[in-house]
N, CA, C and O atoms as a GROMACS GRO file, in nm:
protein
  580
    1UNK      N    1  -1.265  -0.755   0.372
    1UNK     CA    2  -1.261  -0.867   0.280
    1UNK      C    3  -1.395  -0.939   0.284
    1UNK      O    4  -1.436  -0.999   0.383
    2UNK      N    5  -1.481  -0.925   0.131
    2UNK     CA    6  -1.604  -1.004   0.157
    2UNK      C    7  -1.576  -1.129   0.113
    2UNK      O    8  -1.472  -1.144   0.049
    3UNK      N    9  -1.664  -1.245   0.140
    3UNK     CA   10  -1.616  -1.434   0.114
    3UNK      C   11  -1.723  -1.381  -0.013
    3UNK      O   12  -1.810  -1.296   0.003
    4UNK      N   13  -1.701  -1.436  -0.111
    4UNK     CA   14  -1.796  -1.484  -0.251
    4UNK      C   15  -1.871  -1.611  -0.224
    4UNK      O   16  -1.788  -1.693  -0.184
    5UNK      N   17  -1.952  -1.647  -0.227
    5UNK     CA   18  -1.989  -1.743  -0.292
    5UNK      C   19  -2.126  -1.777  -0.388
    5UNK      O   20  -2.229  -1.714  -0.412
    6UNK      N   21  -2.064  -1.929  -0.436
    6UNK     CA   22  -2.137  -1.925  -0.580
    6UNK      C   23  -2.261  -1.962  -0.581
    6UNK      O   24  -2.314  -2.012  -0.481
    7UNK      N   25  -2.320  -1.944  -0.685
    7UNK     CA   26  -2.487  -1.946  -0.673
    7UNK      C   27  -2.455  -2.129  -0.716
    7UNK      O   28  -2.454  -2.216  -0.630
    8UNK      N   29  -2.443  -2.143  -0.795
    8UNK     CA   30  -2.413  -2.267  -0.865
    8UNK      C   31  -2.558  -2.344  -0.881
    8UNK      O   32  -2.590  -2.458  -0.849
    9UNK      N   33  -2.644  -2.222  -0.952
    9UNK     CA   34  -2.783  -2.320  -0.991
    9UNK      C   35  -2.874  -2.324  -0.908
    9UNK      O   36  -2.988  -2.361  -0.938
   10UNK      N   37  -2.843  -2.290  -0.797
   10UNK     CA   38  -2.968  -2.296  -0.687
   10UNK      C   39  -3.046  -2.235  -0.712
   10UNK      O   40  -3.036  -2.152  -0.803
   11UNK      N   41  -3.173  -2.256  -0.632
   11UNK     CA   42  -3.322  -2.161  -0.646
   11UNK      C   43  -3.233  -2.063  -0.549
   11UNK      O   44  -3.127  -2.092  -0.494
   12UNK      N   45  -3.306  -1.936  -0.544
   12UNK     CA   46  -3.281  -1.828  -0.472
   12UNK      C   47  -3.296  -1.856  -0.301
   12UNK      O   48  -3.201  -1.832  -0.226
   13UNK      N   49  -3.426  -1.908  -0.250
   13UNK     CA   50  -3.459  -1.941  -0.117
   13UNK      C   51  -3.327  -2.081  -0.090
   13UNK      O   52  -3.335  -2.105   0.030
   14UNK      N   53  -3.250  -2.145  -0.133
   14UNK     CA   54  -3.197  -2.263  -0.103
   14UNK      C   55  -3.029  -2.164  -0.111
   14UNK      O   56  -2.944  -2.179  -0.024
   15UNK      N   57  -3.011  -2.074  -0.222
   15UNK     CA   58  -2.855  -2.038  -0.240
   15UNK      C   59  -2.862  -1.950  -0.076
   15UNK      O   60  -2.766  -1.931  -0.002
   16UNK      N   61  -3.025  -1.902  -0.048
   16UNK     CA   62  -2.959  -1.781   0.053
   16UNK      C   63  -2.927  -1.842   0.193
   16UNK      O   64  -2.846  -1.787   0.268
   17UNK      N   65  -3.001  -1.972   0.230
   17UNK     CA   66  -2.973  -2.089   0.323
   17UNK      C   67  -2.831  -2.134   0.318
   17UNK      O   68  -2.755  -2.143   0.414
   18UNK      N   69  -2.806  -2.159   0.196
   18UNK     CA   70  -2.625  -2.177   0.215
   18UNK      C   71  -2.568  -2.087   0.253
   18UNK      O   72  -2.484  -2.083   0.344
   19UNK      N   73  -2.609  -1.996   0.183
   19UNK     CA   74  -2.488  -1.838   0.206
   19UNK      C   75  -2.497  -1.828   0.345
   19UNK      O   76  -2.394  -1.849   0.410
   20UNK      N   77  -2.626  -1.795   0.415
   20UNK     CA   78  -2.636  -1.800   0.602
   20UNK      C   79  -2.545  -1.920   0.598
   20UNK      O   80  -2.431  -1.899   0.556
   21UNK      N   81  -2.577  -2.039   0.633
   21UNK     CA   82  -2.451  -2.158   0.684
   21UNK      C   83  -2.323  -2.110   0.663
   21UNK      O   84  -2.245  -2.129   0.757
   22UNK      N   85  -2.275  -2.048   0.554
   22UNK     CA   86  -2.126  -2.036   0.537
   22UNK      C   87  -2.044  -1.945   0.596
   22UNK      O   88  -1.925  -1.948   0.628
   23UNK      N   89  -2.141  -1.854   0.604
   23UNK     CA   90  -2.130  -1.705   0.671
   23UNK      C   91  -2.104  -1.687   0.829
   23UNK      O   92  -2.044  -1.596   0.886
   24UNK      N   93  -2.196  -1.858   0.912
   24UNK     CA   94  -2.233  -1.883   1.036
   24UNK      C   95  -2.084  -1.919   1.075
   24UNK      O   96  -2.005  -1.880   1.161
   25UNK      N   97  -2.081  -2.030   0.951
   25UNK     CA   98  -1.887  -2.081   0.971
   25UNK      C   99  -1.796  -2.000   1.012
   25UNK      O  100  -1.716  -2.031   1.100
   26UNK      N  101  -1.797  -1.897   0.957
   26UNK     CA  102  -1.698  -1.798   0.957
   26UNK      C  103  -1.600  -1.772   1.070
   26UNK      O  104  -1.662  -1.801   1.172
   27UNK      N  105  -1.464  -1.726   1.106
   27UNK     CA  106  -1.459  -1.674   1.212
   27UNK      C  107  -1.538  -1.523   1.222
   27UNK      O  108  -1.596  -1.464   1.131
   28UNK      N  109  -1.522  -1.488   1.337
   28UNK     CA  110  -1.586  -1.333   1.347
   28UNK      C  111  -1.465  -1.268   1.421
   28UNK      O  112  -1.395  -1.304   1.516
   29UNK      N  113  -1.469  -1.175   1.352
   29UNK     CA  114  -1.364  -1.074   1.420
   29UNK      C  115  -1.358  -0.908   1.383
   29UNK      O  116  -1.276  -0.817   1.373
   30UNK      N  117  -1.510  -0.935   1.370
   30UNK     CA  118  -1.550  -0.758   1.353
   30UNK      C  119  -1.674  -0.715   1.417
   30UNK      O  120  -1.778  -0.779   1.404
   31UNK      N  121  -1.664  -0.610   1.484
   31UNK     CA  122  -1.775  -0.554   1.496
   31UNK      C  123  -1.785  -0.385   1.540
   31UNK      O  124  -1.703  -0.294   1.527
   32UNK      N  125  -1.901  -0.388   1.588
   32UNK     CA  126  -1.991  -0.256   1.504
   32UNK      C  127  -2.056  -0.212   1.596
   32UNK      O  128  -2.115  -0.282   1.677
   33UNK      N  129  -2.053  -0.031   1.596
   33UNK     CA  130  -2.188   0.003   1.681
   33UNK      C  131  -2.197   0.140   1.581
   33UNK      O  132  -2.122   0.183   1.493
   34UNK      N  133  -2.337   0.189   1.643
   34UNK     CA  134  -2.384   0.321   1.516
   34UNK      C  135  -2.474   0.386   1.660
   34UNK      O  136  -2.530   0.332   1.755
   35UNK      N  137  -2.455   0.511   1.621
   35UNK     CA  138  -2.555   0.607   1.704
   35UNK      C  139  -2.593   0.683   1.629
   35UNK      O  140  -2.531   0.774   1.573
   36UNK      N  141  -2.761   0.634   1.618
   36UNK     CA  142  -2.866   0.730   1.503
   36UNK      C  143  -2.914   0.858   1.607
   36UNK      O  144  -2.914   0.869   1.729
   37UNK      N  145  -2.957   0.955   1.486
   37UNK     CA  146  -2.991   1.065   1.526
   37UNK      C  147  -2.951   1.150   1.633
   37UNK      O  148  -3.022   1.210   1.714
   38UNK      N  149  -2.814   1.146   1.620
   38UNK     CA  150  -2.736   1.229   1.665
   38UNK      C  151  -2.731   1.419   1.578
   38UNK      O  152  -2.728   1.464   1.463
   39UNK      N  153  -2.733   1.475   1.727
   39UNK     CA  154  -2.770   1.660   1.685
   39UNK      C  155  -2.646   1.696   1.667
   39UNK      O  156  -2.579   1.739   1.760
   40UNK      N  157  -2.600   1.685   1.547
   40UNK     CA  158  -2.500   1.772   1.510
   40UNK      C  159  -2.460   1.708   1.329
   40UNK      O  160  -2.464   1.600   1.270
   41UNK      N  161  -2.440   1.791   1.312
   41UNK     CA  162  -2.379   1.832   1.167
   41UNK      C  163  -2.295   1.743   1.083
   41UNK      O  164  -2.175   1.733   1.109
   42UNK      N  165  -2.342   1.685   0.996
   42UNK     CA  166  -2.230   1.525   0.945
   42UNK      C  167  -2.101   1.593   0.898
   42UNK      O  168  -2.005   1.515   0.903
   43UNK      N  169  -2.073   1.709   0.857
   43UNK     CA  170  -1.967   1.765   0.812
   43UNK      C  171  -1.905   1.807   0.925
   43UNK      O  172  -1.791   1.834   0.888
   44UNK      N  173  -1.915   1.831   1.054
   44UNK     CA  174  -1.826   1.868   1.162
   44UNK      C  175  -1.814   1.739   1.191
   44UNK      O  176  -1.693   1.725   1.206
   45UNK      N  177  -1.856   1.650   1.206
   45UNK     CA  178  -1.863   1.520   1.263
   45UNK      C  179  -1.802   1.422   1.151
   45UNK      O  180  -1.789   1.305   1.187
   46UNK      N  181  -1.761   1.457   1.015
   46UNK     CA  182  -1.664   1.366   0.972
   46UNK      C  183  -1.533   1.427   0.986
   46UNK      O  184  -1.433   1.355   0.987
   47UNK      N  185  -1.522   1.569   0.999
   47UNK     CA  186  -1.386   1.599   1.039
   47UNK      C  187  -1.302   1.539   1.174
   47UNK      O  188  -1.194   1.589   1.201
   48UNK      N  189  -1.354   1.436   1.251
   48UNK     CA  190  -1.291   1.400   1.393
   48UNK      C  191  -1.306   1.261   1.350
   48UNK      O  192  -1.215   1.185   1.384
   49UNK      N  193  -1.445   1.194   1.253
   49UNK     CA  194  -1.410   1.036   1.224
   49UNK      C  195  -1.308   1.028   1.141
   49UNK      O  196  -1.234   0.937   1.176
   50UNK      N  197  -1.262   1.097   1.022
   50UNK     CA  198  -1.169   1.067   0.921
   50UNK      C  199  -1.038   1.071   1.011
   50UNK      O  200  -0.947   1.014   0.952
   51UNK      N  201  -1.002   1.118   1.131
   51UNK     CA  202  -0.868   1.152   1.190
   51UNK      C  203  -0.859   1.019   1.336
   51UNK      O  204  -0.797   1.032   1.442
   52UNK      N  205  -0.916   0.936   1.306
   52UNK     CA  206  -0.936   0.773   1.366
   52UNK      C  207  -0.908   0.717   1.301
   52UNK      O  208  -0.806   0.663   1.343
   53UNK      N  209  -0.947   0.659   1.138
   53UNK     CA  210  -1.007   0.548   1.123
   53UNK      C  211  -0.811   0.514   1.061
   53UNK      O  212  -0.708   0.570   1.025
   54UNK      N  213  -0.876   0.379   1.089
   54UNK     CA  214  -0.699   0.286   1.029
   54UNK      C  215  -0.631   0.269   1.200
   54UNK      O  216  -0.544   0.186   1.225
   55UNK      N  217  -0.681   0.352   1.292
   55UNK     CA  218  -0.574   0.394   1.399
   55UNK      C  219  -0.636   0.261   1.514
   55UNK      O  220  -0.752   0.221   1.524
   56UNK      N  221  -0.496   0.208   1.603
   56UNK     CA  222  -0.521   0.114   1.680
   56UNK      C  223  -0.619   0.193   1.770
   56UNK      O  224  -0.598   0.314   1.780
   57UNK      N  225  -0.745   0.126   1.851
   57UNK     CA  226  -0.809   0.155   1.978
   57UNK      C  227  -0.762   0.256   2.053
   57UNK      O  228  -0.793   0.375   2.048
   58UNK      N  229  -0.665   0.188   2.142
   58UNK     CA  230  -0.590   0.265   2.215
   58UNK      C  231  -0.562   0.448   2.180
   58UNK      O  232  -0.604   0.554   2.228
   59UNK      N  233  -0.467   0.408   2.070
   59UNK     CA  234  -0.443   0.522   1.989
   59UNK      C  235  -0.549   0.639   1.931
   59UNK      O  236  -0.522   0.759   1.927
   60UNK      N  237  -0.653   0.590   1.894
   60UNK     CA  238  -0.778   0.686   1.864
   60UNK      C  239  -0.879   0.673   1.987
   60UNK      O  240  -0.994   0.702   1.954
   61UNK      N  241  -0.862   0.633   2.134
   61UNK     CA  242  -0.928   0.719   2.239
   61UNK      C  243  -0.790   0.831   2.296
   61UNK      O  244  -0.848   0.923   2.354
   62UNK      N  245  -0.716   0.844   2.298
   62UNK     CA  246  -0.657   0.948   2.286
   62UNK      C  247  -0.657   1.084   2.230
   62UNK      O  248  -0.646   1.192   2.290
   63UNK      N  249  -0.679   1.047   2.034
   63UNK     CA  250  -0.680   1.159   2.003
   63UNK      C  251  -0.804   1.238   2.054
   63UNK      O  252  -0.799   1.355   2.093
   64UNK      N  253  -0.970   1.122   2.046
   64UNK     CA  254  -1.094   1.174   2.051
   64UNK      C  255  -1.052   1.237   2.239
   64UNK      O  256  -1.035   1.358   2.252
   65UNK      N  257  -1.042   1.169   2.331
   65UNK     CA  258  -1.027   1.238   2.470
   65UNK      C  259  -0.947   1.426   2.471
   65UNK      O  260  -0.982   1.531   2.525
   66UNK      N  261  -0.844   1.390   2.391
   66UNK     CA  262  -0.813   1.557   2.371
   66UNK      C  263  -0.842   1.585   2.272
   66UNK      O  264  -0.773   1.684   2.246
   67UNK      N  265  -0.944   1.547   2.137
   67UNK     CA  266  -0.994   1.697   2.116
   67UNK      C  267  -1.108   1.764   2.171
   67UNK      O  268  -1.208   1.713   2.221
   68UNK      N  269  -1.077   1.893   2.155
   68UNK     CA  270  -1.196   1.968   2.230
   68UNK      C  271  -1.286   2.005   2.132
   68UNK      O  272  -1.322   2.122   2.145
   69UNK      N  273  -1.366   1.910   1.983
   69UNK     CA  274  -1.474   1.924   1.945
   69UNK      C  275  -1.577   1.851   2.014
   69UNK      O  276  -1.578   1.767   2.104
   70UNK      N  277  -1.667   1.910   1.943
   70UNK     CA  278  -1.806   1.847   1.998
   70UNK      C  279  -1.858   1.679   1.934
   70UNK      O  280  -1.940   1.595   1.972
   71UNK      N  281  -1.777   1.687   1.839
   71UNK     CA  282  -1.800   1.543   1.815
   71UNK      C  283  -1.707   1.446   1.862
   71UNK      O  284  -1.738   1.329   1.886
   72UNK      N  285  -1.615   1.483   1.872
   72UNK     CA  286  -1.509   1.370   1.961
   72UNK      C  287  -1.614   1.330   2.072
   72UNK      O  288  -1.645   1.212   2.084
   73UNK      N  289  -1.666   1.422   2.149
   73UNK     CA  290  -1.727   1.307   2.254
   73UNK      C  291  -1.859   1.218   2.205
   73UNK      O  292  -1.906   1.124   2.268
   74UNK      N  293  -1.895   1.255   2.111
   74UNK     CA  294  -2.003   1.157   2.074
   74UNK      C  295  -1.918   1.062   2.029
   74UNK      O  296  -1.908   0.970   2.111
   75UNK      N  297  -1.819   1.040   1.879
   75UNK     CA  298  -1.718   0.934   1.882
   75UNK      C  299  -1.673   0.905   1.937
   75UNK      O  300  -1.624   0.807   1.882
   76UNK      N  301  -1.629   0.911   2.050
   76UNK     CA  302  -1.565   0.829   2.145
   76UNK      C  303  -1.660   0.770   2.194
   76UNK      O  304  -1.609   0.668   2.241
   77UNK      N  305  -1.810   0.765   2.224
   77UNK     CA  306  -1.899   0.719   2.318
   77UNK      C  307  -1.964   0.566   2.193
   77UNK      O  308  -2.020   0.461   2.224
   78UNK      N  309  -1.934   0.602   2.094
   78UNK     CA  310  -1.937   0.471   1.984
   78UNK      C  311  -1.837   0.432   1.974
   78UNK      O  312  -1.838   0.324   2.032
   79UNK      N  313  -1.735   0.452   1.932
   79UNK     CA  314  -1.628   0.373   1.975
   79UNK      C  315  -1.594   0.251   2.085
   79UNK      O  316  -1.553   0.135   2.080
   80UNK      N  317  -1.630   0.336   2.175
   80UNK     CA  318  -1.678   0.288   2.346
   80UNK      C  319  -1.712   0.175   2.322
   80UNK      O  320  -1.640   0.078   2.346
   81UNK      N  321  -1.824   0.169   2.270
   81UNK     CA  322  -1.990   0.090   2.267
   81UNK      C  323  -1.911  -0.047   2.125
   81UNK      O  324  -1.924  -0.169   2.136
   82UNK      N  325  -1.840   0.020   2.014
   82UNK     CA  326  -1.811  -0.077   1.969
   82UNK      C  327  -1.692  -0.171   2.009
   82UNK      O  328  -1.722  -0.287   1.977
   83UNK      N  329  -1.623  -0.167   2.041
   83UNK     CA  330  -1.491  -0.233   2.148
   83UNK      C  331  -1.585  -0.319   2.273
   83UNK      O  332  -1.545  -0.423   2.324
   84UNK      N  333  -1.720  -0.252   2.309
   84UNK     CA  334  -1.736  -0.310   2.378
   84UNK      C  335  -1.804  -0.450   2.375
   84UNK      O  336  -1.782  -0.545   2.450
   85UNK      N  337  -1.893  -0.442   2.268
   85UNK     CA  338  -1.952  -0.530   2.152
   85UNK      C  339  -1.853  -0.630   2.097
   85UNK      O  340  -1.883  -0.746   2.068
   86UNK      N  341  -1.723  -0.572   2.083
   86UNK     CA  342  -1.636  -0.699   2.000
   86UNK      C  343  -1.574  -0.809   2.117
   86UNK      O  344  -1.560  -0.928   2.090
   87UNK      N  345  -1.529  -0.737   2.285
   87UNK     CA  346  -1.494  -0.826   2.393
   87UNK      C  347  -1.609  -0.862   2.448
   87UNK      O  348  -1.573  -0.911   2.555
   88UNK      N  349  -1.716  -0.870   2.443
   88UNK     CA  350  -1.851  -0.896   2.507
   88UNK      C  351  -1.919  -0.962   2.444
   88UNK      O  352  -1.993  -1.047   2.492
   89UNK      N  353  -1.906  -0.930   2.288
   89UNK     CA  354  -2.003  -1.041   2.180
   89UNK      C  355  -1.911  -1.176   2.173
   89UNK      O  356  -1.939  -1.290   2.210
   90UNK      N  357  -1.793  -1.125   2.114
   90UNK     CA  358  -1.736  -1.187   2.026
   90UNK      C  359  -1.610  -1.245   2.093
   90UNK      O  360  -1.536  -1.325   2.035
   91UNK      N  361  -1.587  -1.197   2.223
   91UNK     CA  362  -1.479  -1.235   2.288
   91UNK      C  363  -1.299  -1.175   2.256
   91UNK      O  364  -1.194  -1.211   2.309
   92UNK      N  365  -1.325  -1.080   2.153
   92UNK     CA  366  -1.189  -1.019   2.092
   92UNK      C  367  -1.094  -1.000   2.229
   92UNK      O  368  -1.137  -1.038   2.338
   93UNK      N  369  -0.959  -0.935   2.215
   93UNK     CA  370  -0.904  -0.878   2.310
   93UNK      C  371  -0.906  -0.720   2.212
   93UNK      O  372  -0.880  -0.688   2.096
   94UNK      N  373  -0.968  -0.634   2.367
   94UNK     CA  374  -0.909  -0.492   2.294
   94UNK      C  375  -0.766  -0.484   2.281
   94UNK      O  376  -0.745  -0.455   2.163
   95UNK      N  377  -0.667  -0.494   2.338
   95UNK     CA  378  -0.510  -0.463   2.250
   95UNK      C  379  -0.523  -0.483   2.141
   95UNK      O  380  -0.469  -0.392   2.078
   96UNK      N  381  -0.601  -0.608   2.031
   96UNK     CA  382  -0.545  -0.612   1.896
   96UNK      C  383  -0.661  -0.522   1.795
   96UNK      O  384  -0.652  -0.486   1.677
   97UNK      N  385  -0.747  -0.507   1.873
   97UNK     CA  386  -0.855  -0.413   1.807
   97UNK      C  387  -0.758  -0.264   1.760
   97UNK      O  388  -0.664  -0.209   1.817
   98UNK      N  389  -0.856  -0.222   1.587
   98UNK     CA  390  -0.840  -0.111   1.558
   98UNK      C  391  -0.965  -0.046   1.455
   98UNK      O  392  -1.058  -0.112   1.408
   99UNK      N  393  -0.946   0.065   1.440
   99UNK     CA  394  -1.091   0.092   1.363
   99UNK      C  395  -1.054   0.067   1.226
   99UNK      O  396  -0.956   0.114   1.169
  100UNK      N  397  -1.143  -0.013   1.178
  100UNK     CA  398  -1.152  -0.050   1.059
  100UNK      C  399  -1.193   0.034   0.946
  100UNK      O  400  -1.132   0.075   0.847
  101UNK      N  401  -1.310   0.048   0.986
  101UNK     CA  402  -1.401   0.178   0.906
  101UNK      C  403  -1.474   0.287   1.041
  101UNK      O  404  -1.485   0.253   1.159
  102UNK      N  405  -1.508   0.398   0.991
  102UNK     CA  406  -1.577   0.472   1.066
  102UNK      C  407  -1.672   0.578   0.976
  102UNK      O  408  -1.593   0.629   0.896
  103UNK      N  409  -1.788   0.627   0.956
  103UNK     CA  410  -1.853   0.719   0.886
  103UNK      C  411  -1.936   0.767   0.946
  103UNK      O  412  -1.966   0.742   1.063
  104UNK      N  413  -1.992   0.856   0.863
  104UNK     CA  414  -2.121   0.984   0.968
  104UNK      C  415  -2.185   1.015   0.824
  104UNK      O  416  -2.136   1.090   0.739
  105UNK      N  417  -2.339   0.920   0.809
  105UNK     CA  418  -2.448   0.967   0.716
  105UNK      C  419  -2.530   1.071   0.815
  105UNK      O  420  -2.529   1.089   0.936
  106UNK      N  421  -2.615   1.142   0.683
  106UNK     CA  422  -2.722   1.217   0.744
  106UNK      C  423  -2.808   1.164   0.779
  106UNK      O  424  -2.839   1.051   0.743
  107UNK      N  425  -2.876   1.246   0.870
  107UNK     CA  426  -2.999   1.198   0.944
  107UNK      C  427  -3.093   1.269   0.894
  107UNK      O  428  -3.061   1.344   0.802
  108UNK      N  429  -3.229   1.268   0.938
  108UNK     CA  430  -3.347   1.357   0.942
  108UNK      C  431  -3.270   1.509   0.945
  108UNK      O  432  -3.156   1.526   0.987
  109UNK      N  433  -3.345   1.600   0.899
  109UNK     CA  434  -3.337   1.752   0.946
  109UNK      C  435  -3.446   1.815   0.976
  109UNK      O  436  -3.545   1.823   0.903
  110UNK      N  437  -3.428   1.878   1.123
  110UNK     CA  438  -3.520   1.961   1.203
  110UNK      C  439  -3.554   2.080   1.105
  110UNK      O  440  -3.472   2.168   1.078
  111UNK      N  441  -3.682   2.076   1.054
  111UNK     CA  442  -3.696   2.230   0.987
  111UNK      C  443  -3.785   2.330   1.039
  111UNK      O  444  -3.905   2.310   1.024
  112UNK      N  445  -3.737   2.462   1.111
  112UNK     CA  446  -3.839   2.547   1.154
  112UNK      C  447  -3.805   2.678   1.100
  112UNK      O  448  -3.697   2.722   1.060
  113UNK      N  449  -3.920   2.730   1.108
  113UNK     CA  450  -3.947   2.837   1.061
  113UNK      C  451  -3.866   2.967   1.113
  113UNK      O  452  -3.848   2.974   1.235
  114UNK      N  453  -3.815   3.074   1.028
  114UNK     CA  454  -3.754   3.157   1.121
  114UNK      C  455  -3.844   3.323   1.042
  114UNK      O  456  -3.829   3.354   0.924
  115UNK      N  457  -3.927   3.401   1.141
  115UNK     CA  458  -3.999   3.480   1.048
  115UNK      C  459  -3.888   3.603   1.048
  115UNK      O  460  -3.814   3.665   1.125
  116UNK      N  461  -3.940   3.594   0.862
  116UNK     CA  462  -3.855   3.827   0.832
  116UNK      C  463  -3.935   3.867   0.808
  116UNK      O  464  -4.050   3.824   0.797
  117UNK      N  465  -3.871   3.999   0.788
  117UNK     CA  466  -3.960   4.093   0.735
  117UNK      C  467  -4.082   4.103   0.653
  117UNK      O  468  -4.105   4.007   0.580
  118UNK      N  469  -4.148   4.182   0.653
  118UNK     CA  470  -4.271   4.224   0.536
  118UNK      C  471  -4.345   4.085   0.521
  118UNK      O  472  -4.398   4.054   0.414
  119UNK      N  473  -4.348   3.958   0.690
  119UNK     CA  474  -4.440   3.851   0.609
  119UNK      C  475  -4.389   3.771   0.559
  119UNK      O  476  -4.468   3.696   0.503
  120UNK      N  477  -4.226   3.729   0.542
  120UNK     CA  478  -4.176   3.651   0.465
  120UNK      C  479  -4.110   3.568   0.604
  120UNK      O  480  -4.108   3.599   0.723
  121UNK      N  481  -4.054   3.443   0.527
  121UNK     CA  482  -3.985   3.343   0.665
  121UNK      C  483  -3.914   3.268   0.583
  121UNK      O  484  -3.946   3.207   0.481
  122UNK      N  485  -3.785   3.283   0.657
  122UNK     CA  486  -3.699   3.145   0.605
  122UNK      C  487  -3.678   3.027   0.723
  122UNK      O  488  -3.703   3.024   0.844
  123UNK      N  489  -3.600   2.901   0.596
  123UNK     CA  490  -3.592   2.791   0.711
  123UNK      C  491  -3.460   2.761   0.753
  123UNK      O  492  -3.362   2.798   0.688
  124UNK      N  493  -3.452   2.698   0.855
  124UNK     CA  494  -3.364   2.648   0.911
  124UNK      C  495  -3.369   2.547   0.951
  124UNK      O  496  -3.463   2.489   1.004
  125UNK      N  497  -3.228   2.502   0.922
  125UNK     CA  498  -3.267   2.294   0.927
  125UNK      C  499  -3.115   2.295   1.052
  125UNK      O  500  -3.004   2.347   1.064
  126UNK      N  501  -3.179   2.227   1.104
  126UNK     CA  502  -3.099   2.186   1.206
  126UNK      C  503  -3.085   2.019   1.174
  126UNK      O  504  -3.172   1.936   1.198
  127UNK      N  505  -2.924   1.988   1.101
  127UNK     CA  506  -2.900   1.860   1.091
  127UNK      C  507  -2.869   1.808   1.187
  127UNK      O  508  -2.828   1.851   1.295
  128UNK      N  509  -2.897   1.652   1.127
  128UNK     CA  510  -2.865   1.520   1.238
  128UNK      C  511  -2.760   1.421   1.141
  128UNK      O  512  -2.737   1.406   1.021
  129UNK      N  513  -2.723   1.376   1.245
  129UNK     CA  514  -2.634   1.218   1.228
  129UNK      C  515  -2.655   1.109   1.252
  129UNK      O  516  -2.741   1.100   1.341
  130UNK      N  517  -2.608   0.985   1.207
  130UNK     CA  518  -2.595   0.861   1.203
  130UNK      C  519  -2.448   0.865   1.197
  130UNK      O  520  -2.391   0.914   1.099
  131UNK      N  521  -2.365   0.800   1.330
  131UNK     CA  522  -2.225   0.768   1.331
  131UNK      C  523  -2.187   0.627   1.348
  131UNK      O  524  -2.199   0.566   1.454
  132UNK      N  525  -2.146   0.583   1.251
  132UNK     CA  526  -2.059   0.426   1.279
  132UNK      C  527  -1.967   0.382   1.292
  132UNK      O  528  -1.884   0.422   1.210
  133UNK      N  529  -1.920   0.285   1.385
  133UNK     CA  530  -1.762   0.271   1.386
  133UNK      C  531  -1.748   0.121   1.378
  133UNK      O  532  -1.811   0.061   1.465
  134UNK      N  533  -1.693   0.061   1.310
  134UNK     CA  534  -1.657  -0.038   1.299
  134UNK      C  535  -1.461  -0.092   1.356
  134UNK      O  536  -1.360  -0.030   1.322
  135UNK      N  537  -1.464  -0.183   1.418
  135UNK     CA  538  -1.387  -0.250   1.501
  135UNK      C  539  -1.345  -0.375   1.431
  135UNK      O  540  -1.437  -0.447   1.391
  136UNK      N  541  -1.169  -0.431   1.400
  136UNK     CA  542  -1.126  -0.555   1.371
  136UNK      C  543  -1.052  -0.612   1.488
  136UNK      O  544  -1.039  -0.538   1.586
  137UNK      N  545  -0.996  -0.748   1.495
  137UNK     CA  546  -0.920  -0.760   1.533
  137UNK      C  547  -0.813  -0.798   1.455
  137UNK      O  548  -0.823  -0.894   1.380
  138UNK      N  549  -0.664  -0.704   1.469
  138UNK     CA  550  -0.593  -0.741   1.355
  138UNK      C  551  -0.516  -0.908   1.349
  138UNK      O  552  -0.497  -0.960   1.239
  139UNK      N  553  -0.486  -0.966   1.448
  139UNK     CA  554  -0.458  -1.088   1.480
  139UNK      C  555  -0.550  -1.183   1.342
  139UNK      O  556  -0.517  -1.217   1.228
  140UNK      N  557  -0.645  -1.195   1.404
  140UNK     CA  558  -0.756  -1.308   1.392
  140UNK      C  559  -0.795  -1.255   1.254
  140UNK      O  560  -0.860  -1.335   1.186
  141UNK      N  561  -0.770  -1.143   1.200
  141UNK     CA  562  -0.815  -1.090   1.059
  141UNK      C  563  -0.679  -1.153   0.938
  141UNK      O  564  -0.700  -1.180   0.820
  142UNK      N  565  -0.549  -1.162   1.005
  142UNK     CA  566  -0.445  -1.195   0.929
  142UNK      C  567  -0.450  -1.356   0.926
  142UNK      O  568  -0.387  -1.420   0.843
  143UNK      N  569  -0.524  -1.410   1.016
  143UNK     CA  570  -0.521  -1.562   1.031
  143UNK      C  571  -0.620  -1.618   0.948
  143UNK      O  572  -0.620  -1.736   0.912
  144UNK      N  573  -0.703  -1.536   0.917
  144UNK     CA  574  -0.816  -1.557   0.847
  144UNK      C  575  -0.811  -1.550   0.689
  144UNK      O  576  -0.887  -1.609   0.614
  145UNK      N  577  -0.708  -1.466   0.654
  145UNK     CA  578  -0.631  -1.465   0.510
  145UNK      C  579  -0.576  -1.589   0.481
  145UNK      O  580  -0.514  -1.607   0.376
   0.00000   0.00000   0.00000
């Protein structure tokens, strides 16, 4: 849920001073961690975020601990990192934490050369990731409605 608010005539440098103040008001009850340039493949690596996200904490270090892909342990190690960010920044309790959102953009790709025949070479890209997981608390998110 984003807050709106109105320009109502302001110069641009004065509306974006309000918008910070209002924003500062806020409660907080989300947060976030991302691990860039991660070696592996955004398409193997959204098949294990899409099978988290919506799911309480608790509940999605479970699934990521038993599966036996290679990206479960990198998601779980953001996950980790974001839970840890929301009781450490923000003071949440993990029990009411759940993942809110989670995604995997591309990163850079490694391109090297692989030589064939007769003088010719193809490439090979070895992709990367950017994984994010975002964290609510559902309590403090319904109080906030």
């Amino acid at each position: 849920m984003q807050t709106v608010i109105k320009r109502e005539g302001l110069k641009r440098s004065k509306f974006h001073a309000k918008r910070k103040e209002t924003l500062a008001t806020l409660p907080k009850y989300e947060a976030r961690a991302v691990a860039r340039f991660v070696r592996i493949s955004p398409r193997k690596a959204r098949a294990v975020v899409n099978s988290i996200r919506g799911k309480n904490v608790s509940e999605a270090y479970n699934l990521l601990e038993f599966s036996p892909k290679k990206a479960a342990r990198l998601v779980y190690n953001v996950l980790k990192s974001a839970v840890a960010n929301a009781v450490n920044n923000l003071g949440l309790s993990e029990e009411n934490l759940y993942v809110a959102a989670c995604y995997v953009n591309d990163g850079p790709r490694m391109k090297m050369v692989w030589p064939r025949g007769r003088g010719r070479a193809d490439i090979i890209q070895k992709r990367m990731s950017h994984i994010t997981v975002v964290v609510r608390d559902r309590e403090k998110e319904n109080s906030a409605k």
